[in-house]
N, C-alpha and C positions, 0 to 999 in steps of 0.2 A: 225256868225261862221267863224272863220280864219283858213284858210288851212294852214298844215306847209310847210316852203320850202327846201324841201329836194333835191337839184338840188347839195349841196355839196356832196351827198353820190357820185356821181360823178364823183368829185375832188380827191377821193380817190382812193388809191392803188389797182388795181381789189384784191389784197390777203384783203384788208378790207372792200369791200363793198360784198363780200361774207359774212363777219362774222359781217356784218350790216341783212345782207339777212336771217341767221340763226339764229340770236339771238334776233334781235329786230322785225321782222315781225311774227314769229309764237305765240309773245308774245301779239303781237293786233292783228289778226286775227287768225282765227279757221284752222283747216286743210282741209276745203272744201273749202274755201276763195279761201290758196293758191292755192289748184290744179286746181280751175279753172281760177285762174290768172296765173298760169304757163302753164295750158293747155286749154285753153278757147275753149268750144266747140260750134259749130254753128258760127265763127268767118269768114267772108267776103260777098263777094258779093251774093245776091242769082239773077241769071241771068232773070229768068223770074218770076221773083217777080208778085204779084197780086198789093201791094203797097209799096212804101218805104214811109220812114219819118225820119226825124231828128230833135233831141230834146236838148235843151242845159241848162246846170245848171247855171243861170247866177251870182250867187256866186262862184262857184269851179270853174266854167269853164269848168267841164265835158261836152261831147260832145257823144249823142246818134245815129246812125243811126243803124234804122230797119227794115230790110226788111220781107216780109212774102207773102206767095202764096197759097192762096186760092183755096177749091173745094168743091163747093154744101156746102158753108160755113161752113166750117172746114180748120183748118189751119193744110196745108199738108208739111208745111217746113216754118222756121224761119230761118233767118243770121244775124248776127250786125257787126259792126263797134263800137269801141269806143275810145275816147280819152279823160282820166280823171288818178283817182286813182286807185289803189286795188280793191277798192271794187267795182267801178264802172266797171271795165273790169269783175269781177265773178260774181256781181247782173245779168249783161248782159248775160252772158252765160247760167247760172241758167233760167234767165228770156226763151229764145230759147226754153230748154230742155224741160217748163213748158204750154209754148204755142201748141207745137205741138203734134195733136191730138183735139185740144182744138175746140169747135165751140167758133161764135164770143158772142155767151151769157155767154158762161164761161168763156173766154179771157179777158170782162171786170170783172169779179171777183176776179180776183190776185191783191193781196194788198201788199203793202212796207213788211209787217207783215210777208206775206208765203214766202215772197221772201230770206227776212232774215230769217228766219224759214229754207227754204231748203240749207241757206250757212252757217247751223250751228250757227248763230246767229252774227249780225253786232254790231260791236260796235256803240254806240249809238252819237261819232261826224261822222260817216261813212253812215249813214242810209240815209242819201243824194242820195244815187249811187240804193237804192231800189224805192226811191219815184222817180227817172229818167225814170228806168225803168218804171213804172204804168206810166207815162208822157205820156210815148212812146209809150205805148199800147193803150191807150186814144186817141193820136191823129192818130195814126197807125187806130183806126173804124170810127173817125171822117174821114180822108182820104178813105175810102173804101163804108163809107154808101153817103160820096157824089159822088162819081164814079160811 
């Protein structure tokens, strides 16, 4: 799968990489996409993390870190970090909102499937950025059941 390179949108006029912003991104992604790539929730450091981890797409190049802090196993807070596309900055965010609350037996249960399910549905070269997330959550227990 080849990622496009969109680093001209760029090179453009700020009056036309707005009307790149409105026209061409609401067209491939959903309206929950965007708002959680305009407003990514759960987005930075969590200071007293129980673990972090970082997971990376070695196709895209997307780039996962996730943190989360643990009690009487249950995840009492999630934060990420990401550097990828679209869908990878709102999978991410999605992924946060989903986790917390969550014990570590239902944590492994979120699939690429509900991820994209709660972001209104990914387009199918984007689903990349759902299966990072589950990456991440994977090695996010693998990091916690060896500590």
């Amino acid at each position: 799968m080849k990622r496009r390179n969109v680093a001209w949108i760029l090179q453009l006029p700020k009056v036309s990489r707005i009307a790149v912003r409105r026209r061409i991104m609401p067209q491939m992604f959903s309206e929950i996409v965007l708002a959680h790539f305009q407003n990514p929730r759960n987005s930075g450091d969590l200071s007293d993390a129980t673990a972090v981890i970082e997971v990376t797409n070695p196709v895209c190049g997307d780039v996962l870190k996730l943190s989360a802090r643990l009690e009487n196993g249950v995840v009492t807070a999630a934060r990420f970090k990401a550097q990828g596309c679209v869908a990878s900055i709102a999978a991410a965010s999605v992924l946060t909102e989903q986790l917390a609350g969550k014990s570590l037996q239902d944590a492994k249960k979120i699939t690429p499937a509900q991820i994209s399910e709660a972001l209104g549905g990914l387009p199918p070269t984007t689903l990349h950025a759902a299966q990072l997330c589950c990456d991440a959550v994977a090695a996010l227990l693998r990091k916690i059941n060896r500590d």
